[in-house]
C-alpha positions in Angstrom: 31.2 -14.6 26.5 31.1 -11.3 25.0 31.6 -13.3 21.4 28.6 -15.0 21.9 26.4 -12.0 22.9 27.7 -10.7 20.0 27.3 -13.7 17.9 23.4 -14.2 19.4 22.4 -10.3 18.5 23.8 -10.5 15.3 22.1 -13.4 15.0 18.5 -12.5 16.2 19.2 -9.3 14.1 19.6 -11.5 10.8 16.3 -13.1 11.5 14.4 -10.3 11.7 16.0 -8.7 8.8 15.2 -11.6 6.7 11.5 -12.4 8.3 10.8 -8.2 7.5 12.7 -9.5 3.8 10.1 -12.6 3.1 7.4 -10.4 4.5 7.6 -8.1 2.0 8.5 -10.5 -0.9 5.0 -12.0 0.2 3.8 -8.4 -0.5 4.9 -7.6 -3.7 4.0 -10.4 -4.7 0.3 -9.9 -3.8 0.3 -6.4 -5.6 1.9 -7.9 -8.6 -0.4 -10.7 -9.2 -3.2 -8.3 -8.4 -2.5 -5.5 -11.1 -1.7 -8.5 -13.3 -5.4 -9.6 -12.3 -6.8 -6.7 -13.2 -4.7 -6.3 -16.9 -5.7 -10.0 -17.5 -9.8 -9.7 -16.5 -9.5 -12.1 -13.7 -12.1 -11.1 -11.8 -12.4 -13.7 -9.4 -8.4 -13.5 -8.7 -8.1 -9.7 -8.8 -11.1 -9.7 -6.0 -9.8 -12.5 -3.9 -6.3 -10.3 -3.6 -9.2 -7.9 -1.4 -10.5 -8.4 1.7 -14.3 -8.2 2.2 -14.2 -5.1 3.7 -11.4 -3.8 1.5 -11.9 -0.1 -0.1 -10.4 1.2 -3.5 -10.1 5.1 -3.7 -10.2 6.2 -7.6 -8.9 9.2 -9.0 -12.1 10.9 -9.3 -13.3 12.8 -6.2 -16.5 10.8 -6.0 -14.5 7.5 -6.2 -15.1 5.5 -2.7 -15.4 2.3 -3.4 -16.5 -0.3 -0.9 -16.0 -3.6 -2.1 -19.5 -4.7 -3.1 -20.1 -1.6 -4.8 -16.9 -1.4 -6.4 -17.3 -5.5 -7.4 -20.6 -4.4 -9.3 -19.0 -1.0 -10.6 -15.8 -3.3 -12.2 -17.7 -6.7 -13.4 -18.0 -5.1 -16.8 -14.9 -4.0 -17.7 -14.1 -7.7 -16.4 -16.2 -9.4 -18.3 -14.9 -7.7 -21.5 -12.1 -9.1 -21.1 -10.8 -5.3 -20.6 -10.1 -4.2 -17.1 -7.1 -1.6 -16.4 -3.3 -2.2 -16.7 -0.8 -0.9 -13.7 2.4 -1.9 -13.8 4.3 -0.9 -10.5 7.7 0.8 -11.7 8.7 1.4 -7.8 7.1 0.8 -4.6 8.3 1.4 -1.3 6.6 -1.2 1.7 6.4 -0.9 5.5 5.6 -3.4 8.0 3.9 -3.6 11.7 6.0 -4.9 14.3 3.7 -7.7 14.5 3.8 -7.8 10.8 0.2 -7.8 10.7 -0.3 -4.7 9.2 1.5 -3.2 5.9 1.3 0.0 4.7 3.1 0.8 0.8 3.0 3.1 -1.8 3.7 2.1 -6.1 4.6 4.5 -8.9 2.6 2.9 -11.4 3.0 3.2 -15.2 -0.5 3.3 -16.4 -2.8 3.9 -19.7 -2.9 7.6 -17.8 0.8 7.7 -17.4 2.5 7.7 -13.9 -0.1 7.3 -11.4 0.6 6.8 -7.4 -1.2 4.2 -5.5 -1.3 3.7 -2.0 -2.7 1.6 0.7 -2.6 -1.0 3.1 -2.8 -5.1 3.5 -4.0 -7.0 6.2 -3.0 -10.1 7.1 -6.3 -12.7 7.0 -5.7 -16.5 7.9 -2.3 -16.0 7.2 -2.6 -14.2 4.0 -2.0 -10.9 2.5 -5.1 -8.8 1.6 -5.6 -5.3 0.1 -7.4 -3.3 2.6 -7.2 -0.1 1.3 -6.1 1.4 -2.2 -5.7 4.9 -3.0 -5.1 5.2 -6.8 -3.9 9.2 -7.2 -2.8 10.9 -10.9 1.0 12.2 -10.4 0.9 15.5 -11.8 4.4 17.8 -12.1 4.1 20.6 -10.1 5.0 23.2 -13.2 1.7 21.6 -14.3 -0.5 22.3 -11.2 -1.7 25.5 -12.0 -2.9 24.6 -15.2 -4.9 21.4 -14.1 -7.0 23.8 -11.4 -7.9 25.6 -14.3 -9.1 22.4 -16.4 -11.0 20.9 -12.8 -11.9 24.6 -11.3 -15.8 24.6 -12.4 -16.6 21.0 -11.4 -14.6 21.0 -7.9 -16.3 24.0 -7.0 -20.3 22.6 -8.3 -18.5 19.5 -5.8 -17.4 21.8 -3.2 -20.9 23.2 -2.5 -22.5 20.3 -3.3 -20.5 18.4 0.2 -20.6 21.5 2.3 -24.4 21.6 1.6 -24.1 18.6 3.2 -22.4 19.4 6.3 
C-alpha cells in the first residue's frame, strides 16, 4: 500500500511539474514571437500577442501606454518597416496556481544595451496575452550617480510638474 501512495504522489507530482513545464514553454514562446514581431514590423502579430486592455510601460517617465494609444503611438515605426529589436538573453517566469495568471521578468539585449522588462500574461480563450510590460534601462550601480546628474533637471521640471497635480 505504502508503494502505491508513494507511486500516486510521485506521480501527481510529475504532472504538475510538467503541466507548470508546458505552461511556461507556452510562455516563452509568446514573448519570443512577440519581440520577434516587433524586430520584423508585424504589426498586426506583435498587437495580437496583447490583450485589449494590455499596457506597455516605456523607459521614459511619461511612457504609459494603454493599448489604443500605444497602437497609434507604434504604427509608424511599423509601417517603416522599423520597429525595435529585444532579444530576451534570460528570463525567469512564474505561474498562478490556476495557471491563469503569469508574472516574468527578461534581460533583454537591445539597440540600448541590456534593458529589463517585466510584466504579466493573462490567459484569454485559452491563450497567452501580454497584460502588462514594463520595459526598464539596466544601469550598473557604479553608474547611478552619474545618470542623476545627466536626468536631474528634467526629473525635477517632472517632479513639480506631478505634485502640481496632486
Amino acid at each position: 500500500m505504502k508503494h502505491k501512495i508513494i507511486l500516486l504522489t510521485l506521480f501527481m507530482a510529475s504532472i504538475t511539474f510538467y503541466g507548470q513545464n508546458s505552461e511556461k514553454q507556452k510562455i516563452n514562446e509568446v514573448l519570443d514571437s512577440w519581440h520577434l514581431a516587433a524586430a520584423n514590423a508585424d504589426f498586426d502579430a506583435y498587437f495580437d500577442k496583447m490583450t485589449d486592455d494590455g499596457v506597455f510601460l516605456g523607459t521614459d517617465a511619461m511612457e504609459n501606454w494603454q493599448n489604443e494609444e500605444f497602437r497609434t503611438f507604434s504604427k509608424p515605426y511599423f509601417d517603416k518597416g522599423k520597429a525595435w529589436s529585444f532579444t530576451s538573453v534570460q528570463r525567469n517566469i512564474y505561474l498562478n496556481e490556476s495557471k491563469t495568471f503569469a508574472w516574468f521578468d527578461e534581460l533583454l539585449d537591445t539597440q540600448m544595451k541590456i534593458c529589463r522588462g517585466s510584466g504579466v500574461l493573462k490567459k484569454v480563450n485559452g491563450q497567452w496575452k501580454i497584460a502588462h510590460y514594463v520595459l526598464s534601462i539596466a544601469v550598473p550601480n557604479e553608474n547611478v550617480a552619474e545618470l542623476i546628474q545627466i536626468k536631474e533637471e528634467k526629473d525635477n521640471e517632472l517632479l513639480q510638474e506631478l505634485k502640481k497635480k496632486q
